[in-house]
C-alpha positions in Angstrom: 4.9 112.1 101.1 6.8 108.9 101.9 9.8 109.1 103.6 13.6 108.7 102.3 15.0 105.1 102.3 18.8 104.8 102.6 19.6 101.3 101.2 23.2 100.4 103.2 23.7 96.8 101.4 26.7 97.1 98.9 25.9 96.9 95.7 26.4 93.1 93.8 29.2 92.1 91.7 28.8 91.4 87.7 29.5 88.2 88.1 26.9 88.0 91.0 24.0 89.4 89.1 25.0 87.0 86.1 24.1 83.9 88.2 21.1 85.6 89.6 19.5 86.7 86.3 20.8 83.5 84.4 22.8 85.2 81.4 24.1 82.7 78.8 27.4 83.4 77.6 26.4 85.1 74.1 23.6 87.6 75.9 26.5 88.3 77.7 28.6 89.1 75.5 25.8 91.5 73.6 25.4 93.3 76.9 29.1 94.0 76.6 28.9 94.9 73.2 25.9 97.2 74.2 28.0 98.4 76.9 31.0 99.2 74.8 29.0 101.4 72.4 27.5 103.8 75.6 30.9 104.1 76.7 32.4 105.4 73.7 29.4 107.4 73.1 30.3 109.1 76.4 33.4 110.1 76.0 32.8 111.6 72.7 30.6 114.0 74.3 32.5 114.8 76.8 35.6 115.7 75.0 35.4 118.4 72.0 35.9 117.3 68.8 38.0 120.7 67.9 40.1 122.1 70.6 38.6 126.2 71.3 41.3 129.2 70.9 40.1 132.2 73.1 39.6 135.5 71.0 41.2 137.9 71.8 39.3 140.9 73.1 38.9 144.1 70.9 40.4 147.6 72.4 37.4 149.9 72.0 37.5 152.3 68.7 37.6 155.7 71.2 40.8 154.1 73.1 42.8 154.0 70.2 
């Protein structure tokens, strides 16, 4: 098994990997679109969409 490798560099700035890769202004602007939509899909799931009420427990048909 090979063993762990703990990578200590920090990790690049946006702007730093757009003049690395080369990104054009309009594929940029798609990734942000792209980026936009994954967002919002996360925080629709991580919010309920109808708030839950607790129900309230039953007293047991011998107690009463």
């Amino acid at each position: 098994m090979p063993k762990s490798l703990l990578i200590t560099a920090p990790r690049p700035a946006p702007e730093e990997m757009e003049s690395h890769f080369g990104f054009s202004k309009a594929r940029k602007k798609e990734l942000q679109v792209l980026v936009d939509e994954f967002e919002a899909q996360l925080h629709l799931e991580e919010a309920p969409a109808v708030p839950t009420i607790p129900e309230k427990r039953r007293t047991s048909a011998s107690a009463a």
